[in-house]
C-alpha positions in Angstrom: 0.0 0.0 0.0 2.7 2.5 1.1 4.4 2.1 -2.3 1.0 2.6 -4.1 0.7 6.1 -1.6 3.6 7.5 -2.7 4.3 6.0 -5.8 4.6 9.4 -7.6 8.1 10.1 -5.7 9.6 6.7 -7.1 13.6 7.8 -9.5 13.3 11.4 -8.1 16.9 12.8 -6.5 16.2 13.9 -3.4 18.8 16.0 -1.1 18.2 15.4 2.7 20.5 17.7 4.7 21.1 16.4 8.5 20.9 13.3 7.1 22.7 11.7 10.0 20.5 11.5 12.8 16.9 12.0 13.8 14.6 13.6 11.6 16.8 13.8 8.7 17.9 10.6 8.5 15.0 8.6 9.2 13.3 10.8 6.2 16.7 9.5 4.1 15.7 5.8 5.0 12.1 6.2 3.8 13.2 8.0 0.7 15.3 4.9 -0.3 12.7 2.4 0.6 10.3 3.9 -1.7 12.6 4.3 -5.1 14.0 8.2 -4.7 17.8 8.3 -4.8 19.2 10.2 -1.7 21.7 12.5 -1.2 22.5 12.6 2.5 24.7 15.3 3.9 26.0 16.0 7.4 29.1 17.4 9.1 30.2 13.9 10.4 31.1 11.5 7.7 30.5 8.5 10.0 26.3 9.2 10.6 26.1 10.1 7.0 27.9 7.0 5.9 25.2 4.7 8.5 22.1 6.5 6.7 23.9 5.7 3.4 24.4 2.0 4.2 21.0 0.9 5.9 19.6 2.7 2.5 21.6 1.0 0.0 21.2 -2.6 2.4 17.9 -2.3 2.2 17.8 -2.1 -1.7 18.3 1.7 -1.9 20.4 4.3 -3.5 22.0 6.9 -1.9 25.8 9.3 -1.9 27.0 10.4 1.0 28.4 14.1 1.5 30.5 15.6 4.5 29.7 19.6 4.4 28.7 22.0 7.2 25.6 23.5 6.1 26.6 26.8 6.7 29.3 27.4 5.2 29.2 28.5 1.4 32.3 26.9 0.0 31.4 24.0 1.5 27.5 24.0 0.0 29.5 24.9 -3.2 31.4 21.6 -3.6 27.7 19.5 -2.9 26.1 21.4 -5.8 29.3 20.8 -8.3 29.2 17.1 -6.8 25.2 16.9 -7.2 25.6 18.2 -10.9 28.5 15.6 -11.5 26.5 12.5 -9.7 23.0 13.1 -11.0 22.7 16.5 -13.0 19.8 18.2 -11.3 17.7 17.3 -8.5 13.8 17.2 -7.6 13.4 17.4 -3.6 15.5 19.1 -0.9 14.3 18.5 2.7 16.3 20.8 4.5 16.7 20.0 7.8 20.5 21.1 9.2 19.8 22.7 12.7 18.9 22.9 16.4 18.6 24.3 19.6 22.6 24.4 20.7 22.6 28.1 22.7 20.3 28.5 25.3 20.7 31.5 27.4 19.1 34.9 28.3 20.0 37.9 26.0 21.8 39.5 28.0 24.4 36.6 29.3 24.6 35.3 25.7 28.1 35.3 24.4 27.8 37.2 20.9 29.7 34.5 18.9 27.7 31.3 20.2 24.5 33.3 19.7 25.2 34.1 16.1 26.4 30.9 15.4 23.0 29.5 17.2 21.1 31.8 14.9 22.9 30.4 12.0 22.7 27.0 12.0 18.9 28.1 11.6 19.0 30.2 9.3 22.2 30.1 7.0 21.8 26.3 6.7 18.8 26.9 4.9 19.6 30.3 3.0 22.3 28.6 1.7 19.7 25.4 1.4 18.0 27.1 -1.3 20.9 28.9 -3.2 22.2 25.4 -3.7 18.8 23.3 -4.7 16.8 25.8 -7.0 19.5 25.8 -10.0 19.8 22.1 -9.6 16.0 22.1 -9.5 15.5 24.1 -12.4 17.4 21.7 -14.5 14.8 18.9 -13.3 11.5 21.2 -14.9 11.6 21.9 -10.9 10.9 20.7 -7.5 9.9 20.8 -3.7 11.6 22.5 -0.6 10.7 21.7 2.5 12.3 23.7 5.7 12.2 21.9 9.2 11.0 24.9 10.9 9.4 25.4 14.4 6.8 26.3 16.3 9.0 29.0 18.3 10.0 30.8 15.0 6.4 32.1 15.9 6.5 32.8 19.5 9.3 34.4 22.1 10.2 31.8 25.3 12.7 32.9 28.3 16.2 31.5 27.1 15.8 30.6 23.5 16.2 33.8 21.5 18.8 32.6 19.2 16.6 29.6 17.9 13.5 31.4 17.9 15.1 34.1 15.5 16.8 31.6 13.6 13.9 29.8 12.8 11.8 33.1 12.3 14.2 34.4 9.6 14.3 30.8 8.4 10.5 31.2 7.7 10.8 34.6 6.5 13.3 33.4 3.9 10.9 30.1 3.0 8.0 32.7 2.0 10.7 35.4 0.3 11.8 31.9 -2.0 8.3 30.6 -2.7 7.7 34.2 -4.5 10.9 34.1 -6.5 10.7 30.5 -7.3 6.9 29.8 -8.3 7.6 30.7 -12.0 10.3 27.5 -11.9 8.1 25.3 -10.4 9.6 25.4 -7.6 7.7 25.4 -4.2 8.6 26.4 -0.9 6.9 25.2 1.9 7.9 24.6 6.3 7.4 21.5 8.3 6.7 21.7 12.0 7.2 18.8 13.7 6.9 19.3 17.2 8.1 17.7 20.1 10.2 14.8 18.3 12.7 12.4 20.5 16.0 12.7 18.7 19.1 12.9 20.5 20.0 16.7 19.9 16.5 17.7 21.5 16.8 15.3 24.7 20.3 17.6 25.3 17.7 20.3 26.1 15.0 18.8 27.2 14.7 16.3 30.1 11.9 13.5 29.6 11.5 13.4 33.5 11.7 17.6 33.5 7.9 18.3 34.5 8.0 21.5 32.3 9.8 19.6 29.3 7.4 19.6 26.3 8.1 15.5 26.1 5.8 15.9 29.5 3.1 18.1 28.1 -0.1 16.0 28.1 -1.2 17.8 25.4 0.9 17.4 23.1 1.9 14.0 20.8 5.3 12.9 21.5 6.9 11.5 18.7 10.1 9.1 17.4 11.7 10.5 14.1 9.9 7.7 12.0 6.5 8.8 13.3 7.0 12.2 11.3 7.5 11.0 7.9 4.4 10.1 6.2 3.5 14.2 6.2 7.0 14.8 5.0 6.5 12.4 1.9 2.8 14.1 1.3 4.4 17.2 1.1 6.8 15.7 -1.3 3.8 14.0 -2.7 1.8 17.5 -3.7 1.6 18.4 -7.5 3.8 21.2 -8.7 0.7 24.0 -8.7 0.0 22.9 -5.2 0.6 24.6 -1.7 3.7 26.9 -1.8 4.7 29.3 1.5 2.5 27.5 3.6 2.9 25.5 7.2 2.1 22.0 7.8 2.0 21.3 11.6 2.4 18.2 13.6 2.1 20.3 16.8 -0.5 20.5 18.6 -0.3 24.4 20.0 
């Protein structure tokens, strides 16, 4: 049945940054189960290289690529090596971030809280710089931005992630408009309270004021996240673009 579902996304090249870990790399695994050929980046070649193989032992296809998302030499070399694997591409799931600096305004240190900020918003600035030419060359294609609930609202502690994630969104709408003509849409995933290992560093499951304790709210494993990833992926070309689709539940 699932391959029925999503049977549309079947020889597409799909780019899945954070590809290592979590959301990104249990999106990866789908990807290669259902037919799409992956390109899985991340800063450490190891994670990268584990997504690669469980994809390409379970009948997959899939390239590995070390590169820190936010740096633009680095993003560079992935779109020459993109263009010299597989030409173009047709999905980019970009995903590279987190939470790393949490502190009040005023005790930040300057160079972690940009560098917070960054990881947020550069890794998807440059995201996009790198995916729309190689989309282009495709007829077009589908960007999705792992963005957050807090790009949306302010919380004691967390301004570096919440204004990441708000320029983040703010560059997702600004790309939607400039890309539409190229068949090209832009759209932000919110996932919510997910258990990967970067978000239990900040987040205690036994913390009463953790959001893995709000009773609310649906606590999720990365795999759990993936079906409205791949419907997103699924959507025709004049479908949503600039738009929000939420697995939170605030």
């Amino acid at each position: 049945m699932e391959n029925v579902l999503y049977d549309n996304l079947r020889g597409k090249i799909a780019l899945v940054t954070g590809a290592g870990s979590g959301i990104g790399a249990a999106l990866a695994k789908r990807f290669g189960s259902l037919g799409v050929r992956v390109i899985c980046v991340g800063r450490t070649k190891e994670t990268i290289k584990e997504t690669v193989s469980s994809i390409k032992y379970s009948g997959g296809e899939a390239i590995h690529f070390v590169a820190d998302a936010t740096n633009p030499e680095q993003m560079e070399a992935l779109s020459k090596e993109i263009k010299n694997t597989y030409e173009g591409i047709d999905f980019s799931f970009l995903n590279a971030g987190g939470n790393i600096q949490q502190e009040t305004i005023e005790n930040s240190d300057l160079f972690q809280w940009k560098e917070a900020v960054d990881i947020n918003m550069m890794t998807f600035f440059l995201g996009v710089r790198v995916s729309a030419p190689l989309m282009r060359i495709n007829g077009g294609g589908r960007i999705i931005l792992t963005g957050s609930a807090m790009a949306h609202y302010a919380s004691v502690s967390n301004s570096s992630y919440s204004a990441g994630k708000a320029a983040a969104r703010m560059i997702a709408n600004t790309a939607s408009l400039e890309l539409m003509a190229d068949n090209i849409t832009v759209n932000e995933f919110i996932p919510g309270p997910v258990k990967t290992k970067q978000a239990l560093k900040n987040y205690s499951e036994t913390d009463l004021n953790s959001p893995f304790n709000n009773p609310e709210e649906w606590v999720k494993k990365p795999e759990d996240v993936t079906d409205l990833i791949l419907t997103m992926f699924s959507l025709p070309g004049l479908g949503p673009t600039s738009q929000i689709f939420s697995l939170a539940r605030r």
